[in-house]
C-alpha positions as CSV (number, residue, x, y, z in Angstrom):
1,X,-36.1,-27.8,-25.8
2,X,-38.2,-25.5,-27.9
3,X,-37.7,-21.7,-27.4
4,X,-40.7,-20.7,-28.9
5,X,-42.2,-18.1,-26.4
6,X,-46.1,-16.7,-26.0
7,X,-46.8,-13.1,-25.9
8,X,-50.4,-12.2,-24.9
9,X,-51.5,-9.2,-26.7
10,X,-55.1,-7.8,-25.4
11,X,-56.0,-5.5,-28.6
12,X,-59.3,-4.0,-26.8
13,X,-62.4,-4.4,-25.0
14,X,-65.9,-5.3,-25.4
15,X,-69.2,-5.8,-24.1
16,X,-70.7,-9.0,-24.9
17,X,-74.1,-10.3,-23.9
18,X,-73.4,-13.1,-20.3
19,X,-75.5,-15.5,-22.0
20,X,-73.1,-15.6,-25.0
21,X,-70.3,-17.2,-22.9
22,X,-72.6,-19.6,-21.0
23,X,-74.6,-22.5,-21.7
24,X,-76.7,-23.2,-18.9
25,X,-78.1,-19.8,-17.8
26,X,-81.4,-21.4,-18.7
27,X,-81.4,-23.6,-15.4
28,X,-79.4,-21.3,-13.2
29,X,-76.5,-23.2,-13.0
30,X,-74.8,-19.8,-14.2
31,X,-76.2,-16.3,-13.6
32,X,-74.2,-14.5,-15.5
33,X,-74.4,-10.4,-15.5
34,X,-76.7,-9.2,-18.4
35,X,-72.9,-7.9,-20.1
36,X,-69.7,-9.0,-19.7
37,X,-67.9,-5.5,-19.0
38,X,-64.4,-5.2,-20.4
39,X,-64.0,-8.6,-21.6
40,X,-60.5,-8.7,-23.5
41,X,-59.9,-9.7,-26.8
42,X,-56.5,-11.4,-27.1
43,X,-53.8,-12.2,-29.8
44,X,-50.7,-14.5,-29.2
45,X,-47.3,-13.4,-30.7
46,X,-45.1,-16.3,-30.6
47,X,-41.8,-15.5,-31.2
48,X,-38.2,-17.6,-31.1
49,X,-38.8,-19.2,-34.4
50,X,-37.4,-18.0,-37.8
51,X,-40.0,-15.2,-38.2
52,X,-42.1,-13.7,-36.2
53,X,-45.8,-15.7,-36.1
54,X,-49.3,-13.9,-34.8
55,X,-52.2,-15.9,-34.0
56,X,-55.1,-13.9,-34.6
57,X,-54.5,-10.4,-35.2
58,X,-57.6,-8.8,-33.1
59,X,-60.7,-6.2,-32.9
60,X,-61.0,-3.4,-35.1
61,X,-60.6,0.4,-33.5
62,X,-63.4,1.2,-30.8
63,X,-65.5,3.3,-32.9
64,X,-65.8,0.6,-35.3
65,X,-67.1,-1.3,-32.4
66,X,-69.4,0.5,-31.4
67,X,-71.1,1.3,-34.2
68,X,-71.3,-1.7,-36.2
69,X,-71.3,-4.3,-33.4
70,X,-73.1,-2.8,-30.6
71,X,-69.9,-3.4,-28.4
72,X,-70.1,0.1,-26.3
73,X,-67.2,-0.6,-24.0
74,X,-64.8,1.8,-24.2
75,X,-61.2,1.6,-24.6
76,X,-58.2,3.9,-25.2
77,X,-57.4,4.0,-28.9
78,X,-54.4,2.8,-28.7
79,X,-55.0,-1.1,-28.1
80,X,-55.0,-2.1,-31.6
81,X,-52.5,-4.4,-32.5
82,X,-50.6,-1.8,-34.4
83,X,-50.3,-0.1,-31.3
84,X,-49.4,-3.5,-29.3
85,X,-46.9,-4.2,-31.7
86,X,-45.2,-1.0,-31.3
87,X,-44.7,-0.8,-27.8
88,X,-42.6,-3.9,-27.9
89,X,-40.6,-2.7,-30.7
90,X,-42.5,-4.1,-33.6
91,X,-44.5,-3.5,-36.8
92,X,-46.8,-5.3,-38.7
93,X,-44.1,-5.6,-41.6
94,X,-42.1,-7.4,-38.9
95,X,-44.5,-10.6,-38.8
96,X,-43.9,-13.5,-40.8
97,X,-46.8,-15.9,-40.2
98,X,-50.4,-15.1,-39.4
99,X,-52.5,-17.7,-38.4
100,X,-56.6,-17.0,-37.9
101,X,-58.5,-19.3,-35.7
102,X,-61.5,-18.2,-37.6
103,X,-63.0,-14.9,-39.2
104,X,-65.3,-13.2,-36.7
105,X,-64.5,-9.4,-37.1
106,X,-63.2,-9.4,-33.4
107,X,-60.1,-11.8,-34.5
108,X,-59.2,-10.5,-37.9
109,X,-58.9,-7.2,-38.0
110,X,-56.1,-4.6,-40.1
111,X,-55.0,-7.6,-41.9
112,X,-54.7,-5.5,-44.6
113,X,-51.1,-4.1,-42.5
114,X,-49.3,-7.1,-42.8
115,X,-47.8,-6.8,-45.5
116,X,-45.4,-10.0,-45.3
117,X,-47.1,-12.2,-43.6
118,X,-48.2,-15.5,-45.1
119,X,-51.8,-16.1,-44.1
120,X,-53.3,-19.9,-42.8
121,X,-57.2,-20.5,-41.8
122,X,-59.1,-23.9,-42.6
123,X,-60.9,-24.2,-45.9
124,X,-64.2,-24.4,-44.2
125,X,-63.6,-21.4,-42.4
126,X,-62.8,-19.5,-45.0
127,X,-66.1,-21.2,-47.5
128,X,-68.0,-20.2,-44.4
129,X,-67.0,-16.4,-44.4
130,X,-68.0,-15.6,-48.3
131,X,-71.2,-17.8,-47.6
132,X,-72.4,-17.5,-44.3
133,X,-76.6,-18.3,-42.4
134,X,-78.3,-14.8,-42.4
135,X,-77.5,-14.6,-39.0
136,X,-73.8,-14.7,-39.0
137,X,-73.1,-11.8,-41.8
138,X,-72.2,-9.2,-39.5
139,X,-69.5,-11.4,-37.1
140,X,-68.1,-12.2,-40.8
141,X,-68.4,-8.3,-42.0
142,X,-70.0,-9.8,-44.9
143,X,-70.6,-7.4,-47.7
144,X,-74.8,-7.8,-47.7
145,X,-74.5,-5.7,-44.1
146,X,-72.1,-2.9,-45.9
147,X,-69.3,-3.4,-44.8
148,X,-65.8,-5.0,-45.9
149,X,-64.7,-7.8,-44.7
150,X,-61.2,-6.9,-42.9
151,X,-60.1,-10.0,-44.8
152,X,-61.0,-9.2,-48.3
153,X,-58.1,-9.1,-50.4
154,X,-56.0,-11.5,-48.0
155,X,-54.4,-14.8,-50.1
156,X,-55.1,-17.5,-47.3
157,X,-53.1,-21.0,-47.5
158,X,-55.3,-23.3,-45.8
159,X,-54.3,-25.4,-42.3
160,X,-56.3,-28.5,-41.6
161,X,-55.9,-31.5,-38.4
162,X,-51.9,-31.8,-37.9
163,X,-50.4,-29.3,-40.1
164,X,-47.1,-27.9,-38.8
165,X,-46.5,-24.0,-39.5
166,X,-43.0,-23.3,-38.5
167,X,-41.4,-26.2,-35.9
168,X,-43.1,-26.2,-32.9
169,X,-46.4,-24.7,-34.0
170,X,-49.2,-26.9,-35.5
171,X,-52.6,-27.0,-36.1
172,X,-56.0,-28.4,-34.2
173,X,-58.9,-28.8,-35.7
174,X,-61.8,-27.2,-33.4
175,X,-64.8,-26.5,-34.5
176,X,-68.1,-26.2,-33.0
177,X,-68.3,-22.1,-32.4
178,X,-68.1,-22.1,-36.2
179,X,-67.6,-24.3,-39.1
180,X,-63.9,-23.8,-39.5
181,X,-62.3,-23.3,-36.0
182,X,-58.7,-23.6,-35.3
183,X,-56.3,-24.0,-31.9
184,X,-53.1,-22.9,-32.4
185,X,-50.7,-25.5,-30.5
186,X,-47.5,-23.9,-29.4
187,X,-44.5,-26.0,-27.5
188,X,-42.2,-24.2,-25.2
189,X,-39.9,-24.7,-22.8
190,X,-42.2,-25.4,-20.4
191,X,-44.6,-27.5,-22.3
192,X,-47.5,-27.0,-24.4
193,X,-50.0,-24.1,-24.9
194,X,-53.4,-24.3,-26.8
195,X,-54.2,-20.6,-28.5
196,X,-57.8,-22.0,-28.1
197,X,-59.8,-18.6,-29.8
198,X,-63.5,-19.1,-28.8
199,X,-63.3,-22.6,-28.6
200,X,-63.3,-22.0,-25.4
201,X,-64.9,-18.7,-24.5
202,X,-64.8,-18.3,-20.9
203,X,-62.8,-20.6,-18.4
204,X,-65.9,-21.4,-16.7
205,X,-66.5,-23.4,-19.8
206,X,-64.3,-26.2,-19.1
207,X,-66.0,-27.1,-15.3
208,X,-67.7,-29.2,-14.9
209,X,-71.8,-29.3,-14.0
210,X,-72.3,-32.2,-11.5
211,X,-75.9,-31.2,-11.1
212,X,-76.7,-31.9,-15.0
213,X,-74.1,-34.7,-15.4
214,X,-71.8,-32.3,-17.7
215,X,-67.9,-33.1,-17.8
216,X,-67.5,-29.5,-19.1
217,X,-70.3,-26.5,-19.7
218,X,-69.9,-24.9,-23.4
219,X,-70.5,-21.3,-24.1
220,X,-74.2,-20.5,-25.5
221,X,-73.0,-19.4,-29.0
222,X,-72.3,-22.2,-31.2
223,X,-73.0,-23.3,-34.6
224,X,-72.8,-26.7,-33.8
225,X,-73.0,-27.9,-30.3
226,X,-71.7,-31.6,-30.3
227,X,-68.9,-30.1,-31.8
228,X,-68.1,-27.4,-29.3
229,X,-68.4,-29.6,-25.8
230,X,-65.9,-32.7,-27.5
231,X,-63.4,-30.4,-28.5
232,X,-63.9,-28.3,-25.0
233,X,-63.4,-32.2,-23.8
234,X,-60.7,-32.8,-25.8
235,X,-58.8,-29.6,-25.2
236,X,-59.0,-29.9,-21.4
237,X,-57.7,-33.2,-21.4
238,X,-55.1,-32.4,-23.3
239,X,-53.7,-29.1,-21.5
240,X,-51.4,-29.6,-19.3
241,X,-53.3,-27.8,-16.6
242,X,-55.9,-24.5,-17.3
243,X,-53.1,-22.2,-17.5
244,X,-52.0,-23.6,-20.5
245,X,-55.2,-23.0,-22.5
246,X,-55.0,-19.3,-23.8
247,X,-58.7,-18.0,-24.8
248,X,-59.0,-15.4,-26.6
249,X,-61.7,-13.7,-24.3
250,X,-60.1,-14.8,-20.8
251,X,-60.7,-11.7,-18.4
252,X,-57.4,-13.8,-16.2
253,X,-55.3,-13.4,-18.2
254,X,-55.2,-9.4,-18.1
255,X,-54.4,-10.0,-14.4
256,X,-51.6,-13.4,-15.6
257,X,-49.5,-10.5,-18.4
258,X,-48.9,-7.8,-15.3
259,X,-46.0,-10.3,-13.7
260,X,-45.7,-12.4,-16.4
261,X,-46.3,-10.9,-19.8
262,X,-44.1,-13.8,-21.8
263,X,-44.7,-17.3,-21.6
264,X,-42.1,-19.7,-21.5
C-alpha cells in the first residue's frame, strides 16, 4: 500500500473569462457567466515519500495579478504558496521535488524560493516557454512583454510519457492546452489521483454533450484541440471516478479541502 498523501493547496483567485473554460458556448450548450468569479488556483503537495514533492507551485501575489494579467479578483495576501506552506509547518527549503505541469504564470510562480528542490517539466514545454506564438507571451511572462519569467534562472530536468519521480509518482503526457502539458499521477492508499493542471479546466469538461455527439466537452483555450478532448478522453477513463481528477482550477474542490483537506 502506498502512503503517499495529496494536499490541495489553493494559492489565490482569479477572474477568468467563462468562455475560456468552455467549448461550446458558441451553440448554447453552455452559458457560462461573462467571468468566472473566484476561480481557485491549486497546487498538490504530496507528501509520504522521501522528500517532500509540489506539483505546480501557483499564482504570483494579487497585485501582480491584477496588473499584468487583467485578473481583478481579489484575494487576501496571504494565499501564496509561501504562505500555504507555512500554515502547515512548512517552507519552501522544505520541498524536495517540484514538478510543473506546464509554464503559464498562474502555475509557476516564486520558483525562485525553492531553493532545494530539483525541477521536472517536458522538453516541449519548456522549448515552448523561451519561444512562444505572439499570443501566448504574457501566460509565459516572456521577456518581449517586460517582464521575467518566474522561471528564469530555474535548471529543469525534463519528464516525458512514463517517467517515475520518486515511487509512486510518474508522469503523463497531456498536451493539447499547450505544447508540453503534464498530469502528475499520484497512488495512494485509496487509489490513483490525476494532478490534471488545465488539462482539464473545469469539471464540466469531462460531460458529455449528447446533443453534438461529444463523449466529453473541452475547455475553449487550447493550442491544439485534438489533443485536448483525447487526453480529456483518456484521463476520464482512466480515473477512478471524478473525484480522483484534481484540476487545478476546480471551484469543488475549495468546498472538498474544508472536511477533507488530505487525500488518502
Amino acid at each position: 500500500m502506498s502512503a503517499l498523501t495529496i494536499r490541495p493547496l489553493n494559492t489565490g483567485l482569479i477572474r477568468p473569462p467563462g468562455s475560456l473554460y468552455y467549448y461550446e458556448t458558441l451553440f448554447g450548450v453552455y452559458n457560462p457567466p461573462a467571468f468566472m468569479e473566484g476561480t481557485p488556483c491549486f497546487t498538490f503537495l504530496v507528501e509520504g515519500g522521501d522528500r517532500l514533492l509540489l506539483v505546480d507551485t501557483g499564482i504570483s501575489n494579487p497585485e501582480h495579478a491584477r496588473q499584468y494579467h487583467r485578473s481583478s479578483s481579489s484575494w487576501p495576501g496571504d494565499l501564496t504558496i509561501i504562505d500555504q506552506l507555512k500554515r502547515i509547518g512548512y517552507k519552501p527549503e522544505d520541498i524536495g521535488y517540484v514538478i510543473l505541469t506546464h509554464l503559464h504564470w498562474d502555475h509557476c510562480f516564486f520558483m525562485d524560493r525553492f531553493t532545494n528542490a530539483r525541477f521536472f517539466a517536458h522538453p516541449e514545454e519548456i522549448a515552448f516557454s523561451r519561444d512562444p506564438l505572439p499570443m501566448y507571451y504574457l501566460p509565459y511572462e516572456h521577456p518581449i512583454t517586460g517582464l521575467k519569467p518566474p522561471y528564469d534562472g530555474i535548471k529543469f530536468e525534463t519528464v516525458t510519457q512514463g517517467d517515475e519521480i520518486i515511487p509512486g509518482v510518474s508522469i503523463l503526457e497531456t498536451p493539447g492546452h499547450c505544447p508540453g502539458h503534464i498530469t502528475v499521477c499520484v497512488n495512494t492508499q485509496s487509489g490513483e489521483y490525476l494532478c490534471v493542471g488545465d488539462a482539464i479546466m473545469h469539471m464540466d469538461n469531462i460531460k458529455e454533450v449528447k446533443e453534438m455527439h461529444y463523449s466529453v466537452s473541452p475547455p475553449g483555450r487550447y493550442i491544439n484541440l485534438i489533443d485536448c478532448y483525447r487526453n480529456i478522453e483518456m484521463l476520464k477513463k482512466r480515473a477512478k471516478s471524478p473525484d480522483y481528477l484534481l484540476a487545478a482550477h476546480d471551484e469543488g474542490l475549495l468546498e472538498r479541502i474544508k472536511n477533507t483537506p488530505v487525500f488518502r
